[in-house]
ZADREN-436237 format. One record per residue: residue in three letters; y, x, z of N, C-alpha, C, CB in turn. Coordinates in steps of 0.2 Angstrom, whole numbers, plus 5000, padded with zeros to 4 digits. Glycine has a CB too. Layout:
<nodes>
ALAYXZYXZYXZYXZ/...
</nodes>
This chain:
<nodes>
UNK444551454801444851404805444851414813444451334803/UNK444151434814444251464823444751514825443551494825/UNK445051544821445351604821445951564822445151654815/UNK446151524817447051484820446951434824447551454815/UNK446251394829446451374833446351404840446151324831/UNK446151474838446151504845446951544846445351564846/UNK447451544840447951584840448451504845448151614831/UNK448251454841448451414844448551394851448351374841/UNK447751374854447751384861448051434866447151384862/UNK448251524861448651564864449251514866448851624860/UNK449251514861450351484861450551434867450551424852/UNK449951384866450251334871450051334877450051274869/UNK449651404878449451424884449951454886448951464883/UNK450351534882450951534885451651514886450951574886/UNK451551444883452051384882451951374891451851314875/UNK451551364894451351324899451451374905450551294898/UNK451551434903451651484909452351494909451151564908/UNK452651494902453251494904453651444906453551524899/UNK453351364904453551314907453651314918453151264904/UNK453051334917452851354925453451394929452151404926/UNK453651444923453951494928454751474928453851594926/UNK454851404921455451394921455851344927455551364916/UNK455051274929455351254934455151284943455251154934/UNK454851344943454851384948455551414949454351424947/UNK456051424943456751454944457151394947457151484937/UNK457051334944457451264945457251244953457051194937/UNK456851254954456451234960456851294966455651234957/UNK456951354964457251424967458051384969457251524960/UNK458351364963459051374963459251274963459351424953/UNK458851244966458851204971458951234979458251164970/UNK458351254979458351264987458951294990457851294988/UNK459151354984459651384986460351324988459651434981/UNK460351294983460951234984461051204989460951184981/UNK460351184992460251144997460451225002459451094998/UNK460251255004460551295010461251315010460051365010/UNK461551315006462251345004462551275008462551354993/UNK462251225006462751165007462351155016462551084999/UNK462051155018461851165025462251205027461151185026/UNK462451275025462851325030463351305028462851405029/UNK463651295024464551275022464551205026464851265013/UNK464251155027464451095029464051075036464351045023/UNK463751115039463251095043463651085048462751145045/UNK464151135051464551135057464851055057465251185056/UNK465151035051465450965053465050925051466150945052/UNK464450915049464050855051463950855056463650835049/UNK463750905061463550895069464150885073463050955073/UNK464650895071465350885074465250805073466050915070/UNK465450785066465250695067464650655069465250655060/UNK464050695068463650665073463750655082463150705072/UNK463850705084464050705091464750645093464250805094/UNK465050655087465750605089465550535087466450615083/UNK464950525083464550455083464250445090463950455077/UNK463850495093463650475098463850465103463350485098/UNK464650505105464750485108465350435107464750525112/UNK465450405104465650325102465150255105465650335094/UNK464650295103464050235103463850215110463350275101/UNK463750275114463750295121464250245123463850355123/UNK464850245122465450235126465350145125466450285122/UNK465350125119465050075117464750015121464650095114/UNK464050075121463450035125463750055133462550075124/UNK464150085137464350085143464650015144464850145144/UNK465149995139465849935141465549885138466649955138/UNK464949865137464749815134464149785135464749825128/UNK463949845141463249845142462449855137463249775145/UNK461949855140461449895134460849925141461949975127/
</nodes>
């Protein structure tokens, strides 16, 4: 009986290592998304940012602030 509950503890042991190394990949191929979408779209969000602010600016000029 000791003999199949220590075969068992194998198993779910490396049930638990390969779960580990699965969302360590999920977790890789996020990050990667997030940077792909930072280099491909970064330029024109800081294009609309800067055109927000200087909206905002212009704004607070003629309206006072």
């Amino acid at each position: 009986m000791a003999k199949i509950g220590r075969r068992l503890y194998a198993f779910f042991r490396q049930e638990k290592a390969a779960t580990s190394i699965e969302y360590g990949l999920i977790a890789g191929g996020i990050s990667l998304a997030i940077l792909a979408v930072v280099l491909l779209f970064g330029d024109n969000l800081m294009a609309t940012y800067n055109f927000m602010m200087t909206r905002m600016e212009w704004v607070n000029s003629q309206f006072g602030g």
